[in-house]
PyMOL Python script that loads the backbone (N, CA, C, O; Angstrom):
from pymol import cmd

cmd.read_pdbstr("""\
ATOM      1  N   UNK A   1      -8.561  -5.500  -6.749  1.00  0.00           N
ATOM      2  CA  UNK A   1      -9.710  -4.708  -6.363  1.00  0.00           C
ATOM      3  C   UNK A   1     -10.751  -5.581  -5.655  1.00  0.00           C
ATOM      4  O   UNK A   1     -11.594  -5.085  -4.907  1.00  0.00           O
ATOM      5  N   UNK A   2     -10.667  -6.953  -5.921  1.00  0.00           N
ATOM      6  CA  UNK A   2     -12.108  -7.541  -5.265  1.00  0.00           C
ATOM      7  C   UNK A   2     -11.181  -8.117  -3.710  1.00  0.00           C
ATOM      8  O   UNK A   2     -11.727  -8.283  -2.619  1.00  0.00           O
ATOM      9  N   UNK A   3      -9.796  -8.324  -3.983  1.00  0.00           N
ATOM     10  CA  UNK A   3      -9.549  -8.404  -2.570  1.00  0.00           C
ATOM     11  C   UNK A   3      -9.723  -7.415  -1.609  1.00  0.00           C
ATOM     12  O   UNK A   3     -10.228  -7.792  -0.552  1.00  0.00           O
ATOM     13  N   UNK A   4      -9.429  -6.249  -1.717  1.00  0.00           N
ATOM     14  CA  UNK A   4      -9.600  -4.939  -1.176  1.00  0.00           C
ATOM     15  C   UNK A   4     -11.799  -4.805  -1.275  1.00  0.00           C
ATOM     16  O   UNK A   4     -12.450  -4.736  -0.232  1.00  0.00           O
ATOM     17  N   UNK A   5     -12.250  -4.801  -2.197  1.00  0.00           N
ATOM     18  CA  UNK A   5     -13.480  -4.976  -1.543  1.00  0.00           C
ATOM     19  C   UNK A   5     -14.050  -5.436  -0.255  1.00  0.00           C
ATOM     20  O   UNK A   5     -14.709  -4.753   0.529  1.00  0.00           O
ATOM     21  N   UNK A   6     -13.629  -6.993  -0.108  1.00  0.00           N
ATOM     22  CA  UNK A   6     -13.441  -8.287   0.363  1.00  0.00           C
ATOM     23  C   UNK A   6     -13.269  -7.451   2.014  1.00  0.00           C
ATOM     24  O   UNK A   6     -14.133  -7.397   2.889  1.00  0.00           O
ATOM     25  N   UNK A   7     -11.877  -6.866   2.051  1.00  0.00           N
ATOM     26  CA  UNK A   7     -11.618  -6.333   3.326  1.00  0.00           C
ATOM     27  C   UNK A   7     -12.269  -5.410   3.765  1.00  0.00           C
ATOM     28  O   UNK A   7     -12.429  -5.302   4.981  1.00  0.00           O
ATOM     29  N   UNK A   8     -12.846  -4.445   2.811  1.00  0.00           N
ATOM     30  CA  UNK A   8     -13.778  -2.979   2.905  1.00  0.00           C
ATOM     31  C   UNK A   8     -15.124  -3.723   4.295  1.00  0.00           C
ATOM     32  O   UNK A   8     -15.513  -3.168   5.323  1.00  0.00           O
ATOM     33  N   UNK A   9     -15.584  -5.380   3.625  1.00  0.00           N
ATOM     34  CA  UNK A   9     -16.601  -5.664   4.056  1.00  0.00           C
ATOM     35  C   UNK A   9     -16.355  -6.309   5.292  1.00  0.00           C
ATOM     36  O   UNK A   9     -17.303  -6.452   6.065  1.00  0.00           O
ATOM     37  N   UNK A  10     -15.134  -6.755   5.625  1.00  0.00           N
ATOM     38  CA  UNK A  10     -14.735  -7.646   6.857  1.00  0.00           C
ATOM     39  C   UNK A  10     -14.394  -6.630   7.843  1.00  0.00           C
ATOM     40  O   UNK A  10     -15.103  -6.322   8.801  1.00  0.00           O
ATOM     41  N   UNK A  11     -13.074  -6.047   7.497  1.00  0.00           N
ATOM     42  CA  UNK A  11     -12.830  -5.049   8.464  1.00  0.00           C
ATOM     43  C   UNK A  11     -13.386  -3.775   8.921  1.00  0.00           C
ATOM     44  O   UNK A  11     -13.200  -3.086   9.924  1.00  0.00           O
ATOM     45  N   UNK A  12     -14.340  -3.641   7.577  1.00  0.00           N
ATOM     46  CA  UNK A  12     -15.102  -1.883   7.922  1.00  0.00           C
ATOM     47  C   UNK A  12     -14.659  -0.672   7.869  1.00  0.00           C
ATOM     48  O   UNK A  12     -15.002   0.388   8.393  1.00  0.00           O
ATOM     49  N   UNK A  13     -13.277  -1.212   6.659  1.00  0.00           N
ATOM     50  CA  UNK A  13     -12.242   0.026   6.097  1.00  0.00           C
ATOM     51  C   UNK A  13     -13.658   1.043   5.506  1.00  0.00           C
ATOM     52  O   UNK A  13     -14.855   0.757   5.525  1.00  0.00           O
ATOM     53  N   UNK A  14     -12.908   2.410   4.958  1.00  0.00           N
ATOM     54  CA  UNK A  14     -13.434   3.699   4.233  1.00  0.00           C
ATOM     55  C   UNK A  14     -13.601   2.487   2.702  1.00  0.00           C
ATOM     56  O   UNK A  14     -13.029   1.512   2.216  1.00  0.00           O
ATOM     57  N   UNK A  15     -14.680   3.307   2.477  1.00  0.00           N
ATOM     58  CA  UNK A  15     -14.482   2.672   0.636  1.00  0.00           C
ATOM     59  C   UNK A  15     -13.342   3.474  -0.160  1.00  0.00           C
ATOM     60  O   UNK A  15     -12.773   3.103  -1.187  1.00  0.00           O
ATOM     61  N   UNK A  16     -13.110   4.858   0.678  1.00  0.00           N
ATOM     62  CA  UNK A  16     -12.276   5.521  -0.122  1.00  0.00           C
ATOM     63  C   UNK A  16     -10.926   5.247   0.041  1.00  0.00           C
ATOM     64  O   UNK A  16     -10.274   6.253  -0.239  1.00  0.00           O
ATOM     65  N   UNK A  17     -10.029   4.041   0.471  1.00  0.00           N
ATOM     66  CA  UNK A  17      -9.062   3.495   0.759  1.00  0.00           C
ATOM     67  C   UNK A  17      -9.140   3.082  -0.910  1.00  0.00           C
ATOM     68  O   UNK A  17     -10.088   2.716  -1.605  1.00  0.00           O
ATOM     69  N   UNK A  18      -8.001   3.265  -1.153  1.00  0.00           N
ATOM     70  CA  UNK A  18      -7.376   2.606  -2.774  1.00  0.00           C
ATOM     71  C   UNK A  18      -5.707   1.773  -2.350  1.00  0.00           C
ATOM     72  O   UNK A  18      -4.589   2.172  -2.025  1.00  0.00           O
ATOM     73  N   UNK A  19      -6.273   0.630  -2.554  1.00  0.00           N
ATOM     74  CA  UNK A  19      -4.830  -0.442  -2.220  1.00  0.00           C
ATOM     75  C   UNK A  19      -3.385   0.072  -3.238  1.00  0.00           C
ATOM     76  O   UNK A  19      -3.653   0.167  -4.436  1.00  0.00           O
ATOM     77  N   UNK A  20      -2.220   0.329  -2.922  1.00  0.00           N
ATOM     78  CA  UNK A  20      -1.356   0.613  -3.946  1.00  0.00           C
ATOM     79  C   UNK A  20      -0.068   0.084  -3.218  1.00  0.00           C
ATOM     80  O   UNK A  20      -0.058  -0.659  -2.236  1.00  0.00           O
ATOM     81  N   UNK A  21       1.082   0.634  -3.921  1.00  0.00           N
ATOM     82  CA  UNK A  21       2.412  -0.513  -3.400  1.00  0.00           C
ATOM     83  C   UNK A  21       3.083   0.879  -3.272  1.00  0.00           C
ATOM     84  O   UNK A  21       3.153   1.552  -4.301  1.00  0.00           O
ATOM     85  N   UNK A  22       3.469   1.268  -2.381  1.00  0.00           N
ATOM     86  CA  UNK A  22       4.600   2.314  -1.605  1.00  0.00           C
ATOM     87  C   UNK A  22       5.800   2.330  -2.376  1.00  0.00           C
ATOM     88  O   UNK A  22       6.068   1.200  -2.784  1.00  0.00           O
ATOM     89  N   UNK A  23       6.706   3.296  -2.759  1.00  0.00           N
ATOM     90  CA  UNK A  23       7.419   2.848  -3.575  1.00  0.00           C
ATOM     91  C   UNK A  23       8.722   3.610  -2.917  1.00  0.00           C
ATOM     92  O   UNK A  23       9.871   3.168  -2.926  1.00  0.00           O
ATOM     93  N   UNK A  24       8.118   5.321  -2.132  1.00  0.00           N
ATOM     94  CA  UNK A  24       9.533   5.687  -1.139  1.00  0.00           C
ATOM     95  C   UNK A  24       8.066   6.306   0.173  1.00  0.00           C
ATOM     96  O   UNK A  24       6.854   6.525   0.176  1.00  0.00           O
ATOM     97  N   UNK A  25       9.180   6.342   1.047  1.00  0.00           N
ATOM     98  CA  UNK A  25       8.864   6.924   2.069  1.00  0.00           C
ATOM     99  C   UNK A  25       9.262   8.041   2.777  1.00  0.00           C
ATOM    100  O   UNK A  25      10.479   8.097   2.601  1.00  0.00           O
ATOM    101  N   UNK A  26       8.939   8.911   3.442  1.00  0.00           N
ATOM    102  CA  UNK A  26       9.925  10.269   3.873  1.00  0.00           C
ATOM    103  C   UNK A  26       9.107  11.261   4.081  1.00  0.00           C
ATOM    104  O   UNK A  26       8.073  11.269   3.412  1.00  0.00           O
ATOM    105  N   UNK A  27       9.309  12.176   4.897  1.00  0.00           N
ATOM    106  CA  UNK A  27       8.424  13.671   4.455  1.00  0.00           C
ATOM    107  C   UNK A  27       9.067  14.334   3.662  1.00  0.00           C
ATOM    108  O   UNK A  27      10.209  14.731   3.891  1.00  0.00           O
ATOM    109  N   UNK A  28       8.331  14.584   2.452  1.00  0.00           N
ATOM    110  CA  UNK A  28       8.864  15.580   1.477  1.00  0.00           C
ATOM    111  C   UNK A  28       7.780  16.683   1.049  1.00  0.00           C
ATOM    112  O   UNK A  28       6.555  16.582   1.126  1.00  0.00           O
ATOM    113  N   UNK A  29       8.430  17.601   0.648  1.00  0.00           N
ATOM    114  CA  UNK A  29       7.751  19.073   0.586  1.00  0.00           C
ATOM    115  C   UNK A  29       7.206  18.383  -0.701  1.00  0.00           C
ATOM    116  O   UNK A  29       7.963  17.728  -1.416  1.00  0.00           O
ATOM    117  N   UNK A  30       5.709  18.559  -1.025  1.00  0.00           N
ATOM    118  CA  UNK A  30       4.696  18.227  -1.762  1.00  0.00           C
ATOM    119  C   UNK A  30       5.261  18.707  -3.549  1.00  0.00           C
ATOM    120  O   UNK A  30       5.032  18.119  -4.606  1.00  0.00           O
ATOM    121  N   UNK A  31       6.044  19.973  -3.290  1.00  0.00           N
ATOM    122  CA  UNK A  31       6.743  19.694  -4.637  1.00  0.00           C
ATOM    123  C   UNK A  31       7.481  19.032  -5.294  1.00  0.00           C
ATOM    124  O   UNK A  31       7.469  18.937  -6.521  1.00  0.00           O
ATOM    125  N   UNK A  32       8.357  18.393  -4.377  1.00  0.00           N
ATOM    126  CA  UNK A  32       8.991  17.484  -4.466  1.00  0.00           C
ATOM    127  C   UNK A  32       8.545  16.190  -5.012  1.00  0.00           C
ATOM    128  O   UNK A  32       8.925  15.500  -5.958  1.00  0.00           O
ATOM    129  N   UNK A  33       7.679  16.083  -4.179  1.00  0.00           N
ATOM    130  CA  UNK A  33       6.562  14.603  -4.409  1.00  0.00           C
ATOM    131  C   UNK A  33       5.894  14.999  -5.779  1.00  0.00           C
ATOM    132  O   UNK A  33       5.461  13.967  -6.290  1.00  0.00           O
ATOM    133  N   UNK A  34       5.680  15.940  -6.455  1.00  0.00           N
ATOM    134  CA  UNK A  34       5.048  16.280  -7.832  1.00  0.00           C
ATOM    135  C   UNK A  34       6.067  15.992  -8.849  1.00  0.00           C
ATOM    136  O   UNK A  34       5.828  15.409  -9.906  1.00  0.00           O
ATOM    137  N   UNK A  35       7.861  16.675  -8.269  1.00  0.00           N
ATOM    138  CA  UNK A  35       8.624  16.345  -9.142  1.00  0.00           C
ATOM    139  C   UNK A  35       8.452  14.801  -9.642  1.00  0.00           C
ATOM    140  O   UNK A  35       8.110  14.375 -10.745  1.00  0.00           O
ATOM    141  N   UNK A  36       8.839  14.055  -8.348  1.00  0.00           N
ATOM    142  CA  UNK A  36       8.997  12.620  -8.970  1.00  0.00           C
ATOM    143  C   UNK A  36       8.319  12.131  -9.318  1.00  0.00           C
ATOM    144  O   UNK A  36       8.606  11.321 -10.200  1.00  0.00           O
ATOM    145  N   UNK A  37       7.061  12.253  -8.919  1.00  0.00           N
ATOM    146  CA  UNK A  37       5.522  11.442  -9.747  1.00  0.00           C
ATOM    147  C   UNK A  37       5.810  11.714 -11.032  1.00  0.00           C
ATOM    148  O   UNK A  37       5.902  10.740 -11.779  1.00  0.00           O
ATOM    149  N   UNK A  38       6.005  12.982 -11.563  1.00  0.00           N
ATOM    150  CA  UNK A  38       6.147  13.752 -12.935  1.00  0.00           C
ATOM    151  C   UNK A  38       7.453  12.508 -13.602  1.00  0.00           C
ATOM    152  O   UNK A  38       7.241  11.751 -14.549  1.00  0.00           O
ATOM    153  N   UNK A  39       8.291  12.560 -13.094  1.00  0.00           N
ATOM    154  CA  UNK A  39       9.955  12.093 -13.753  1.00  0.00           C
ATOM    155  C   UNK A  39       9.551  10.386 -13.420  1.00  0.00           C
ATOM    156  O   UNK A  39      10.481   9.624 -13.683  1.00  0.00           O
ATOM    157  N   UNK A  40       8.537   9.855 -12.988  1.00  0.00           N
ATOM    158  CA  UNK A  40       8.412   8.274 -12.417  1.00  0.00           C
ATOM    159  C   UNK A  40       7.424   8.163 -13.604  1.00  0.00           C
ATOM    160  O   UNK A  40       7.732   7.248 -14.368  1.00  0.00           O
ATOM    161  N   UNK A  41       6.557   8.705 -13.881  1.00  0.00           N
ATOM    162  CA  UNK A  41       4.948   8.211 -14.528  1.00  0.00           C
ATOM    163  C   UNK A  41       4.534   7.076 -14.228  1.00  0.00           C
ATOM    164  O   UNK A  41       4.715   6.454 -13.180  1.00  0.00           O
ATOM    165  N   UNK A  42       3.726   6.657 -15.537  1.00  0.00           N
ATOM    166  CA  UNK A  42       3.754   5.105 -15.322  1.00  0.00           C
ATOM    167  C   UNK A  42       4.505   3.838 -15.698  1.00  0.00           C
ATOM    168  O   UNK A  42       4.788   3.386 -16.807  1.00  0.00           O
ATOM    169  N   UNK A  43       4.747   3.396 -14.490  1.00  0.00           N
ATOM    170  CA  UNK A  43       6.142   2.312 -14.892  1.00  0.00           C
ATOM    171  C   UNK A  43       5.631   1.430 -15.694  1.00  0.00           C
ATOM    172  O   UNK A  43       6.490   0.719 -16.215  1.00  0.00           O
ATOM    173  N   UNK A  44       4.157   1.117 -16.103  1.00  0.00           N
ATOM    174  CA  UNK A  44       3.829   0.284 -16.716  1.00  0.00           C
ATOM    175  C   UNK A  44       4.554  -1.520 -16.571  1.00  0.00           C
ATOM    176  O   UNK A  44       4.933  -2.284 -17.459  1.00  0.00           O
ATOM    177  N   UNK A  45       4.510  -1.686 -15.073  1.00  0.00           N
ATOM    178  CA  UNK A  45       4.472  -2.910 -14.388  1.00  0.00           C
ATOM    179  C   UNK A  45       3.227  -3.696 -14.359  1.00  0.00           C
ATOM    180  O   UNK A  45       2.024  -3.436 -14.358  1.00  0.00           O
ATOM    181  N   UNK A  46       3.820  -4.552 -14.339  1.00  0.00           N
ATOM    182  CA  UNK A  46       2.472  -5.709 -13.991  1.00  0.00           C
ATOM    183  C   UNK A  46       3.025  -7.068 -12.989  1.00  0.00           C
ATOM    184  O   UNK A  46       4.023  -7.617 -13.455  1.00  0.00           O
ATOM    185  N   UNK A  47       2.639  -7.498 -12.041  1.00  0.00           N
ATOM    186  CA  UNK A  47       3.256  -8.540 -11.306  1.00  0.00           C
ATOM    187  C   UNK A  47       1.929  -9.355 -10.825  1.00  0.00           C
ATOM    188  O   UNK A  47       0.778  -8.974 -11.042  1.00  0.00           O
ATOM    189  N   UNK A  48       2.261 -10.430 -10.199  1.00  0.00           N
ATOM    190  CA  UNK A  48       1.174 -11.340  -9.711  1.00  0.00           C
ATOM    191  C   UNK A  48       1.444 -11.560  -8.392  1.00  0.00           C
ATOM    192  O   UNK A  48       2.657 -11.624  -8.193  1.00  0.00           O
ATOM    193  N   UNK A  49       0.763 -11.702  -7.398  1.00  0.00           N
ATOM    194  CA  UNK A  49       0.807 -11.470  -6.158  1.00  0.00           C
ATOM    195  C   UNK A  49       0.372 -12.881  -5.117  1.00  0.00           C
ATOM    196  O   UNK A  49      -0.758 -13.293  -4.856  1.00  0.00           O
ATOM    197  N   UNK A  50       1.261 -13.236  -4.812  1.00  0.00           N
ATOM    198  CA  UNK A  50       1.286 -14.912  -4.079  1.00  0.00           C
ATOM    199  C   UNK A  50       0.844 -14.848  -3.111  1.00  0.00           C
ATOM    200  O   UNK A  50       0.322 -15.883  -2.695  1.00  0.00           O
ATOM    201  N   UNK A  51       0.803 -13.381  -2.062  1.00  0.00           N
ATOM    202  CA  UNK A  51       1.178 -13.606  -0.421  1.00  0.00           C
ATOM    203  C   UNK A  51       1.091 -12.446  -0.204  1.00  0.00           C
ATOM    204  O   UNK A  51       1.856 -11.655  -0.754  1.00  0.00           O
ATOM    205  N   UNK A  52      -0.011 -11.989   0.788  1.00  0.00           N
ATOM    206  CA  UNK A  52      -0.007 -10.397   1.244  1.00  0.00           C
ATOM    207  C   UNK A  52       0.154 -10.222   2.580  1.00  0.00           C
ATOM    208  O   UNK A  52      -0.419 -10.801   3.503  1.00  0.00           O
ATOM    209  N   UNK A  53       0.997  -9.360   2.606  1.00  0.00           N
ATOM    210  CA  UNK A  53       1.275  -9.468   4.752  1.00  0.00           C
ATOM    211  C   UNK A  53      -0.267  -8.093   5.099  1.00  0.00           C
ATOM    212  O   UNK A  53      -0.845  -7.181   4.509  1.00  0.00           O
ATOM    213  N   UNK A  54      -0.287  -8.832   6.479  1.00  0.00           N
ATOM    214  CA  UNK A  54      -0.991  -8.028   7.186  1.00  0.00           C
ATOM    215  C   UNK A  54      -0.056  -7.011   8.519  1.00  0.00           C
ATOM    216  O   UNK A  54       0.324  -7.550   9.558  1.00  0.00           O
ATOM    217  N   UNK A  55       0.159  -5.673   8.252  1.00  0.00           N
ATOM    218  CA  UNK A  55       1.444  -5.173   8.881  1.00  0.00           C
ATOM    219  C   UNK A  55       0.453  -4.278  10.294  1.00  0.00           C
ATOM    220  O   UNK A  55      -0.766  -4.179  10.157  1.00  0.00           O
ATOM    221  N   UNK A  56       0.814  -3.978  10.952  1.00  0.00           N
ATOM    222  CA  UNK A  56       0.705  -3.055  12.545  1.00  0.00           C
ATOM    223  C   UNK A  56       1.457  -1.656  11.710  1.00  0.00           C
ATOM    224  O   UNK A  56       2.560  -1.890  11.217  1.00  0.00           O
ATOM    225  N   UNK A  57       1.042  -0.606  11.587  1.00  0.00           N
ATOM    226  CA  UNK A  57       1.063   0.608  11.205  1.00  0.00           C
ATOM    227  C   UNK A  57       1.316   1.729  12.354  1.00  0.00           C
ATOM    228  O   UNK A  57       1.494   2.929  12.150  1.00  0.00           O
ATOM    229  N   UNK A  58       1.297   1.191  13.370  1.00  0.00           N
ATOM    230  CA  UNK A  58       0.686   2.226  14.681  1.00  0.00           C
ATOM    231  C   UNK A  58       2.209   3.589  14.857  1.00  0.00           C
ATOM    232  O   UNK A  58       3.326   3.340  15.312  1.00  0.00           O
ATOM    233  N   UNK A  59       2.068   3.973  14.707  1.00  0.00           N
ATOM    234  CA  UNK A  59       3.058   4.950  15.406  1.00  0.00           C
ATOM    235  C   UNK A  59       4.343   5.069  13.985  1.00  0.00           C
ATOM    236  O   UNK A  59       4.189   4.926  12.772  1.00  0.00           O
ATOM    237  N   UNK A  60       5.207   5.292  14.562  1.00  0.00           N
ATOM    238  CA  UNK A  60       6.031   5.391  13.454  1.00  0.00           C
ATOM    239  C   UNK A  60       6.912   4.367  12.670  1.00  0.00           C
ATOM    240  O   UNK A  60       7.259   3.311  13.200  1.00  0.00           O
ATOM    241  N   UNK A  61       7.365   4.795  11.034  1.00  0.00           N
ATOM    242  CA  UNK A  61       7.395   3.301  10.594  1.00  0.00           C
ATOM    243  C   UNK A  61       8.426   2.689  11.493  1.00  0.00           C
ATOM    244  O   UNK A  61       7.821   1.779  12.060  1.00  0.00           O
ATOM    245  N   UNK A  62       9.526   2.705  11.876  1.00  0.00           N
ATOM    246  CA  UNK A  62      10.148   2.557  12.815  1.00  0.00           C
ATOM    247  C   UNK A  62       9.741   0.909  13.412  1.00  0.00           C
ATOM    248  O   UNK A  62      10.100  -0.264  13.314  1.00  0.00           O
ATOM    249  N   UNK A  63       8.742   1.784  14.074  1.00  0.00           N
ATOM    250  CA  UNK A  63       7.345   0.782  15.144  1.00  0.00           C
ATOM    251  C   UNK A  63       6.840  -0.245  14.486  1.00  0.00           C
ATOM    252  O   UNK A  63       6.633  -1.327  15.035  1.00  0.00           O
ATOM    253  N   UNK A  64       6.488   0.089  12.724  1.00  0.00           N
ATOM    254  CA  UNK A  64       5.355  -0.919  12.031  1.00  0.00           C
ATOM    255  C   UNK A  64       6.345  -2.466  12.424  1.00  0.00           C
ATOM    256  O   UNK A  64       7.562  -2.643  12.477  1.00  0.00           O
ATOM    257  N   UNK A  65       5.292  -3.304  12.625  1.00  0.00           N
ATOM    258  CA  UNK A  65       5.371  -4.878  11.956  1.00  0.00           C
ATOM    259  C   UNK A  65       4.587  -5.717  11.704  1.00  0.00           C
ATOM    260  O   UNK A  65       3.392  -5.625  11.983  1.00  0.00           O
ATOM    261  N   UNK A  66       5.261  -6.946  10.975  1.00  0.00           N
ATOM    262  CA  UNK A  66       4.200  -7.583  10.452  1.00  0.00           C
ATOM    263  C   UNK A  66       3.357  -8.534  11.466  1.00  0.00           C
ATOM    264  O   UNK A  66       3.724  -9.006  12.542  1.00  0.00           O
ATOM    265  N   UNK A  67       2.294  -8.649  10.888  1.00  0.00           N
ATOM    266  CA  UNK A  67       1.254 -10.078  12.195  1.00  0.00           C
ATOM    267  C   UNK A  67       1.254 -11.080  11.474  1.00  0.00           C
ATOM    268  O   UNK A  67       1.236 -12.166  12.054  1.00  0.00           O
ATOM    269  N   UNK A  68       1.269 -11.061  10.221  1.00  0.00           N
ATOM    270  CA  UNK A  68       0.749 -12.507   9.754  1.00  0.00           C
ATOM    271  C   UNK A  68       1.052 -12.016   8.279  1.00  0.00           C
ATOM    272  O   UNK A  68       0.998 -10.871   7.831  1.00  0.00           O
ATOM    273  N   UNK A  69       1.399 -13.243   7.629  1.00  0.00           N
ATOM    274  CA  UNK A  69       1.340 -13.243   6.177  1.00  0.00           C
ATOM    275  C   UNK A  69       0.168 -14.388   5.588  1.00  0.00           C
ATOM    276  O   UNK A  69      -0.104 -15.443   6.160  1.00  0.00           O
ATOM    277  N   UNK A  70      -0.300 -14.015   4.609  1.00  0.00           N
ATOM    278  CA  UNK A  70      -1.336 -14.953   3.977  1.00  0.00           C
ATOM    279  C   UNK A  70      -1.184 -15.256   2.830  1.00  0.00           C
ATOM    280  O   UNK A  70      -1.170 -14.360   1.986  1.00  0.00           O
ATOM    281  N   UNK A  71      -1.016 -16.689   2.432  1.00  0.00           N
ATOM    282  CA  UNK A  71      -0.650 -17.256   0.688  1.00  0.00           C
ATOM    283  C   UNK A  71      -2.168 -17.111   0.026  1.00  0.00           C
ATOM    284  O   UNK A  71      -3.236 -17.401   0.564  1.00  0.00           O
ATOM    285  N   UNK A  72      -1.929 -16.548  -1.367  1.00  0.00           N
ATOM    286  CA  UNK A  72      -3.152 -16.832  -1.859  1.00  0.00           C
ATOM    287  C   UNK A  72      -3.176 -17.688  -2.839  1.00  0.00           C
ATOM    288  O   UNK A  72      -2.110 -17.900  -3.418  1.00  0.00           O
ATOM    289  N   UNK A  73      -4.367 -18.382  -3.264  1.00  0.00           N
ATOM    290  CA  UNK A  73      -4.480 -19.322  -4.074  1.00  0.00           C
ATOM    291  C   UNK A  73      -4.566 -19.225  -5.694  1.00  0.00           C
ATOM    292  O   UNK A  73      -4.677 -20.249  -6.369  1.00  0.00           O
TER     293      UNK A  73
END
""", "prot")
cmd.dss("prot")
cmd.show_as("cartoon", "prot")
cmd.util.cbc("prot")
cmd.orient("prot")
């Protein structure tokens, strides 16, 4: 959360951006997406995070790539 602050103030993101980890991708009919949230809950993970890429989003994922990766300390 204070890295994502951090960027709120550099880049001039929405505050209402919430950082999270993608887990599928696809268009799916919104019920669908309720099923599995429902049958996923919480995985109750925890990990530590070394290195965050900075990715190009533009167009479709297809298109995305990465620019740069950054180690953190």
């Amino acid at each position: 959360m204070k890295a994502n602050a951090e960027t709120q103030k550099i880049f001039g993101f929405p505050e209402k951006y919430m950082p999270h980890l993608s887990l599928l991708y696809g268009n799916f009919p919104q019920e669908i997406k309720e099923e599995i949230m429902a049958e996923v809950g919480d995985i109750g993970m925890s990990f530590v995070v070394k290195e965050i890429g900075l990715f190009s989003t533009e167009g479709e994922v297809k298109d995305w790539y990465r620019i740069k990766n950054f180690s953190l300390r």
